[in-house]
N, C-alpha and C positions, 0 to 999 in steps of 0.2 A: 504493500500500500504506500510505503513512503516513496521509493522507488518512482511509483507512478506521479504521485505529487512532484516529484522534485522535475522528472518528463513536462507535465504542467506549468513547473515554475519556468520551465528554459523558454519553453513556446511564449510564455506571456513577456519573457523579455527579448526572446527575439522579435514580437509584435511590438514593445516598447523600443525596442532599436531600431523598427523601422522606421515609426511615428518622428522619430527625432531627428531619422535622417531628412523626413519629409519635413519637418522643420526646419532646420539647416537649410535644404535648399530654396525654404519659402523667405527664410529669413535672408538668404543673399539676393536673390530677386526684389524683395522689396527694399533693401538698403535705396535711401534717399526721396522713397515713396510713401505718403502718409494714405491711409485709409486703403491700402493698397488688395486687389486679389490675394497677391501675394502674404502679403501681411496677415490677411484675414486665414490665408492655410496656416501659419504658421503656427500664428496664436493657439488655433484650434489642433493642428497636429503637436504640437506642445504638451497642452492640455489634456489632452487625448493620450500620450505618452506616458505620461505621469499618474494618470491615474491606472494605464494597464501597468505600468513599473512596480507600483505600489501592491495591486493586486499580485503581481508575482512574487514581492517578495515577502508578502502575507504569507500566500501559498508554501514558499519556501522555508517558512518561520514555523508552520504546523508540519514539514512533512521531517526536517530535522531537530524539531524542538528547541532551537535556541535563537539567539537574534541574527541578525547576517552580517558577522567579523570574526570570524571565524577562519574558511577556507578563500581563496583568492577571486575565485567566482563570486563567494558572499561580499566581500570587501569592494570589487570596483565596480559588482550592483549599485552599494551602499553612496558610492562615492561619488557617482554619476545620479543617482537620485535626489544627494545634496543639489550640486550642479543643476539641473533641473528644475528643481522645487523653488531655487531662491532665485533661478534665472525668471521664473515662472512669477513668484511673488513678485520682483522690481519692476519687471514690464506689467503686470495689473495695474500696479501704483503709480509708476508713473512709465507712461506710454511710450513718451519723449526718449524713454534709457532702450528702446528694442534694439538699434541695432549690434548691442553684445550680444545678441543670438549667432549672431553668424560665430561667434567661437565658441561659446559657452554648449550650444546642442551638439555640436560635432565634438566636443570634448566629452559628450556623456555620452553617447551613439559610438565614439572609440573604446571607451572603457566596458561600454555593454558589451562590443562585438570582440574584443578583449579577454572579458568575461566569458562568453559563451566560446570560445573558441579553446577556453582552457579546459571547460570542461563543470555540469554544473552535478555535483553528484551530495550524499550523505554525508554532513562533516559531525568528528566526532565533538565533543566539547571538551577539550584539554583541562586537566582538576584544575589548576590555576585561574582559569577564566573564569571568576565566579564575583557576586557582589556589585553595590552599587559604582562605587570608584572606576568599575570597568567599562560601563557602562557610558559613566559621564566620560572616561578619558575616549571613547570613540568616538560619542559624538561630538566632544568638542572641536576631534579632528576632522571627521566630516562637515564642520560646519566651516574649520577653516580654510576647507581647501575647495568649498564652494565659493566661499566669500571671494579669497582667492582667486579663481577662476571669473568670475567679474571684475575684479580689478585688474586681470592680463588681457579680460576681451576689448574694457576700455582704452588699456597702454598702446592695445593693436592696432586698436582705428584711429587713435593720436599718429603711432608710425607711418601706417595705411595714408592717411589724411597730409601728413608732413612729406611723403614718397610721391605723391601727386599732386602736390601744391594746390591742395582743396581744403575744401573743409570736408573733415574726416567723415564722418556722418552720411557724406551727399548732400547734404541739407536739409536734415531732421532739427540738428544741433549743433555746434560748433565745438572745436577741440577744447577749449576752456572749461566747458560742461562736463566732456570726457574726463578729464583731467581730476575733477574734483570728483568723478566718480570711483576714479580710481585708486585715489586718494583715500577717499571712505571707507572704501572695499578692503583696501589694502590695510586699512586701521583695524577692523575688524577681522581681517585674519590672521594679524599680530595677536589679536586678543585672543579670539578662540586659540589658537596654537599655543599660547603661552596656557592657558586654565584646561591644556590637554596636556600638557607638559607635567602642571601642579597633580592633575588628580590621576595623571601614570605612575606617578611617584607613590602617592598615596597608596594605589593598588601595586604597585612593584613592593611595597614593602611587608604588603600584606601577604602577596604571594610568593616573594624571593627571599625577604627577611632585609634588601635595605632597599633604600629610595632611587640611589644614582649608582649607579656602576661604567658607564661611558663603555656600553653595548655601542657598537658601530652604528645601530640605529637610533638611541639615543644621543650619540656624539654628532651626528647629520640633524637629528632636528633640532638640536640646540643652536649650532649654529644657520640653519634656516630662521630661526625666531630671531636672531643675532640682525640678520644682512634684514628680514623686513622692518626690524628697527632701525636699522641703519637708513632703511628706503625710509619711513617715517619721520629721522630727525635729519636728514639733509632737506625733505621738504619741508618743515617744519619751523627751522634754524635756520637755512641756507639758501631757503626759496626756489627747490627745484623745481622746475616744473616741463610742463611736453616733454618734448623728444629724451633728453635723455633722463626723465624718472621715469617713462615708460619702458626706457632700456633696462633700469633699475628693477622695474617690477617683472620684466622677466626672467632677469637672470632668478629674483625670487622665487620665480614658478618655477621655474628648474630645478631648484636646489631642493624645492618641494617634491618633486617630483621624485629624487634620487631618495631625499628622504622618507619618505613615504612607500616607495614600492622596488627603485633600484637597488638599495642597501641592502635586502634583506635577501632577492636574488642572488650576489655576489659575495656577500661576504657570510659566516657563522655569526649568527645571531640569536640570543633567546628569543628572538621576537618574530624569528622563521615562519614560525609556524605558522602563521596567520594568515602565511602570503604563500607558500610554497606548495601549499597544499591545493 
């Protein structure tokens, strides 16, 4: 029976991969187009994405009993539902911010098809992974690397915009708009990453017996919360601003990136197991 659930969970996410792709494409057609056909697929294949996402990874939550951070399939489900969700909330709110869709859906539609290409199978739940501290230390990090992922789609169409001596947009909004969006974005995923940092610690000690041990995954995401502080007080202090703290914020996606999911590939880590599986 679980077996067959977890068959049900792949389908609803490969249906959710595809919804996103159909976003992504709605969301590049309509860049610099208000009230657009295009616009109007996207919003809705979005929407539409996210709610089958969701249902899958329900399904996936009753067919192996735990949350989805577990095995690597559960994780950049997770990860890309962040991405999603909060790309999903900014453009309800406010309209004016859509065109971060053109990175923000293709970054969650890579991580699905990522996912389902590794494989979506029965994870066990390792003794260790147990309590609330675990709990909050994932999703703090899924929140950071959504938030994150809006503040690089902004930095892209700053570049995007400054590469083709326009305004970045098309002419939805101007790079100055971008800018302090990315800015936002990029504050709050200093934040969340840091109170994913505190309450890893919290459950590392609960379940390893100390707090810090400078695990290679550990030692990458300390210093990725380092450099997006760093991107925060040179704009802050120093008055960075376009072209190059866009540059800034990507190298930060990068670093995120390696910390979050290249580390644990390449190197021994107790925190392998999360991702390898």
């Amino acid at each position: 029976m679980s077996q067959q659930l977890v068959q049900a969970a792949a389908l609803l996410h490969l249906a959710a991969a595809v919804l996103y792709a159909i976003a992504s494409a709605g969301a590049v057609f309509a860049l610099g187009k208000t009230r657009s056909g295009a616009d109007r697929v996207s919003r809705l294949a979005g929407a539409a994405g996210l709610a089958v996402h969701v249902a899958g990874i329900a399904v996936l939550w009753v067919a192996v009993g735990h949350g989805p951070f577990v095995s690597r399939f559960e994780n950049l489900s997770s990860y890309a539902l962040a991405t999603s969700a909060l790309t999903l909330a900014l453009v309800w709110r406010r309209p004016g911010f859509a065109p971060v869709r053109v990175v923000s859906y293709p970054v969650a539609f890579l991580l699905l098809g990522l996912g389902l290409y590794s494989g979506a199978g029965v994870s066990v739940l390792p003794p260790t992974f147990t309590g609330v501290w675990l709990v909050l230390h994932v999703c703090f990090y899924f929140l950071a690397f959504g938030t994150a992922v809006v503040s690089l789609g902004a930095s892209v169409l700053i570049l995007a915009g400054r590469a083709r001596g326009r305004r970045a947009s098309g002419g939805a909004f101007d790079a100055e708009q971008l800018d302090g969006l990315a800015y936002r974005y990029g504050g709050l995923a200093f934040a969340f990453w840091g109170i994913g940092m505190l309450t890893g610690a919290i459950w590392a000690n609960n379940a390893w017996g100390r707090y810090w041990g400078w695990d290679p995954v550990e030692s990458w995401s300390l210093l990725t919360w380092l450099v997006f502080g760093i991107y925060l007080h040179l704009r802050r202090f120093y008055a960075w601003k376009g072209a190059r703290a866009a540059w800034l914020m990507v190298v930060c996606f990068a670093l995120a990136i390696i910390s979050l999911f290249g580390t644990s590939l390449v190197t021994n880590s107790i925190h392998s197991v999360y991702f390898r599986s």
